[in-house]
C-alpha positions in Angstrom: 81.1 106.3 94.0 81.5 103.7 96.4 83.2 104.5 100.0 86.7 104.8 99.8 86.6 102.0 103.0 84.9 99.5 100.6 86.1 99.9 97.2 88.6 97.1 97.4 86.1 94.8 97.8 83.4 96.4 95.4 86.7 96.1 93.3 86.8 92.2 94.1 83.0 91.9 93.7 82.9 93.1 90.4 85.7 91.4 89.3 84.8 87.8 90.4 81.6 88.5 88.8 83.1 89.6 86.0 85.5 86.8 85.6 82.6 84.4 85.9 79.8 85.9 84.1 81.9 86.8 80.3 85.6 85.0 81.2 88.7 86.2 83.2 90.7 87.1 79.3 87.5 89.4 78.4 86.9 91.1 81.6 88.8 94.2 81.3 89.7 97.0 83.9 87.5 99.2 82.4 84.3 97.1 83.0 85.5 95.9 86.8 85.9 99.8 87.0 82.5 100.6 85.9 80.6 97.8 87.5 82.6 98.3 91.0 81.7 102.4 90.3 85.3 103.0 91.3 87.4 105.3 89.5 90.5 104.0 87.6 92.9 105.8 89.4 91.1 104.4 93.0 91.1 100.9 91.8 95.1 101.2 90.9 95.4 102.6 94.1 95.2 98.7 95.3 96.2 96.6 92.1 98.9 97.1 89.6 96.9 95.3 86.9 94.0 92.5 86.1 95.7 89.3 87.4 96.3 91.2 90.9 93.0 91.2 90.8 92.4 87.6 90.4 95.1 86.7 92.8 93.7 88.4 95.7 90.4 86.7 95.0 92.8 83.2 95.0 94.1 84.3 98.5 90.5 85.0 99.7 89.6 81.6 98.7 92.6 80.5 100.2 92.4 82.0 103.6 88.6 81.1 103.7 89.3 77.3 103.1 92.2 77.6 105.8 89.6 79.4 108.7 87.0 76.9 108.2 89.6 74.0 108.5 91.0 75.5 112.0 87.4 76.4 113.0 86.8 72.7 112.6 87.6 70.9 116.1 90.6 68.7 115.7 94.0 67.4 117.3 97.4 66.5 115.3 96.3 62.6 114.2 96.1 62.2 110.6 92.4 61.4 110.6 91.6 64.6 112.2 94.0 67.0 110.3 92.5 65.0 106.9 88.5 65.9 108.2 89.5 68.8 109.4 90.5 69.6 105.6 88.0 68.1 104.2 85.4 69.6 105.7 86.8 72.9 105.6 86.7 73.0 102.0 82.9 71.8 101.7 81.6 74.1 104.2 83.9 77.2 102.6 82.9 76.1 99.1 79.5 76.3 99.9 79.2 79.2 101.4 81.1 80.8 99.0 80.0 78.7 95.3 81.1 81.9 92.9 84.5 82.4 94.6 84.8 78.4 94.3 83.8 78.3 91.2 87.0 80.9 90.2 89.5 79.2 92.7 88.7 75.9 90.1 89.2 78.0 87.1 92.5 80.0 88.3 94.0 76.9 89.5 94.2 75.4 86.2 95.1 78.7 85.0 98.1 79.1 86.8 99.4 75.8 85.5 100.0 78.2 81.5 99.5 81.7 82.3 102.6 83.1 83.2 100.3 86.0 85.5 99.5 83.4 88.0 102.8 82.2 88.7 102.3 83.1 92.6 99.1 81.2 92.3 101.3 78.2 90.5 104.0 78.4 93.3 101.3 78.0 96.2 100.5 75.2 94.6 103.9 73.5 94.6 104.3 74.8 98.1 101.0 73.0 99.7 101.7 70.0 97.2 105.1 69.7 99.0 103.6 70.5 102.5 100.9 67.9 102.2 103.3 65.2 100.6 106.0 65.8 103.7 102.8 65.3 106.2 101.3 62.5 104.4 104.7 60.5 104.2 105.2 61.0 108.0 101.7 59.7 108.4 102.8 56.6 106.8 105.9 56.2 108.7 104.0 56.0 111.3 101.4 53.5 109.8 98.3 56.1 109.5 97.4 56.0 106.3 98.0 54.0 102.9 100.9 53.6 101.1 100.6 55.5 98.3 101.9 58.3 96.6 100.7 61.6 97.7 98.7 62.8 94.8 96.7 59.7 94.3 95.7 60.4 98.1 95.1 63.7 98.0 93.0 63.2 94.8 90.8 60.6 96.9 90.9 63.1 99.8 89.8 66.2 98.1 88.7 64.8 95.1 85.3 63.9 95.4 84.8 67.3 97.4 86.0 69.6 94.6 83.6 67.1 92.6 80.7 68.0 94.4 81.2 71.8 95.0 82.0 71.9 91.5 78.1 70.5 90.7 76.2 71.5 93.8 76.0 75.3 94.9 75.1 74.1 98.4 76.1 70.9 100.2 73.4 69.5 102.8 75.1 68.6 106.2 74.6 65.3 105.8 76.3 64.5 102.5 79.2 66.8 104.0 79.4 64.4 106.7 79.7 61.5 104.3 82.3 63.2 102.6 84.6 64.0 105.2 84.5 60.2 106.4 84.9 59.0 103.1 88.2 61.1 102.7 89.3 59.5 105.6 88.5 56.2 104.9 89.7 56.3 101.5 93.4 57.1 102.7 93.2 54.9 106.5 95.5 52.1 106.5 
C-alpha cells in the first residue's frame, strides 16, 4: 500500500499511464486501483468516478502550462504575453511528454463526451479570454487582423505540432518556435 500522503498521485500515475498505454474507455478503476496499489475505497476517497480522474490530470496539465508561462520573463506587450505562452507550453510539454500526450487526447474528448464537460467549458472560457486579448491587441495595432482562431492556430499550432512528434524539444528549436509565434501574428 502506498502512503496515505501519496496515493492521490500514485492514483494519477497509474491512471495517466493507464489512459495512455490500453485507452482512457478501457482503463477501468479496478486496474488504476491495482497498478496505483491503492485500495478502492482510498482512491474514492479523492474521486467520485473515472473521468475525475482524467480531469485532475487536465488541470495538472493545465496549471503546469500556466507556471512555466509566468516563470517566463515578460511585461504586458502582446509580443511578450504571446512568447511567454509559447514558450510555456514547449518547455511544459516537454518536460512532461505523457501528460501532453493526454491533455491532446482529452481535449478532443471533451468536444463529445459528455464527462468532460468542465474540460469543454475551459476551453470556451480561454477561447473567449484569448479572443478578448487578441482583439485589444489589434485595436491597438499589435498584431494582424485576423480572427482569433486562425491566430491562435499559427500561435500554438506548430508547438502542439511538435510536442505532439518530439518527446523532447532542443532549446534551440524552442527558441525558433516562440519567435515564429510571434512573427506569425505581428502586424
Amino acid at each position: 500500500m502506498v502512503n496515505d500522503n501519496n496515493s492521490y498521485q500514485a492514483i494519477l500515475s497509474a491512471a495517466l499511464t493507464l489512459f495512455l498505454t490500453q485507452g482512457y474507455a478501457t482503463t477501468t478503476i479496478a486496474q488504476i486501483c491495482r497498478k496505483s496499489r491503492i485500495k478502492t475505497s482510498t482512491l474514492h476517497q479523492y474521486f467520485e468516478d473515472k473521468p475525475e480522474i482524467a480531469i485532475a490530470l487536465w488541470d495538472q496539465a493545465v496549471a503546469g502550462w500556466t507556471r512555466e508561462t509566468r516563470n517566463t520573463p515578460q511585461s504586458a506587450s502582446a509580443e511578450d504575453t504571446i512568447k511567454a505562452s509559447v514558450n510555456g507550453l514547449l518547455r511544459w510539454g516537454s518536460a512532461n511528454p505523457e501528460l501532453f500526450r493526454l491533455f491532446e487526447k482529452l481535449k478532443v474528448r471533451a468536444l463529445t463526451d459528455d464527462d468532460f464537460t468542465p474540460i469543454k467549458q475551459q476551453m470556451e472560457k480561454v477561447h473567449l479570454q484569448g479572443d478578448a486579448l487578441y482583439a485589444t491587441w489589434r485595436v491597438l495595432g499589435a498584431v494582424k487582423p485576423i480572427p482569433w482562431s486562425v491566430a491562435s492556430a499559427l500561435i500554438v499550432g506548430p508547438a502542439y505540432t511538435l510536442l505532439s512528434t518530439e518527446r523532447r524539444v532542443s532549446d534551440k528549436d524552442r527558441k525558433f518556435l516562440v519567435n515564429m509565434a510571434w512573427e506569425a501574428v505581428r502586424k
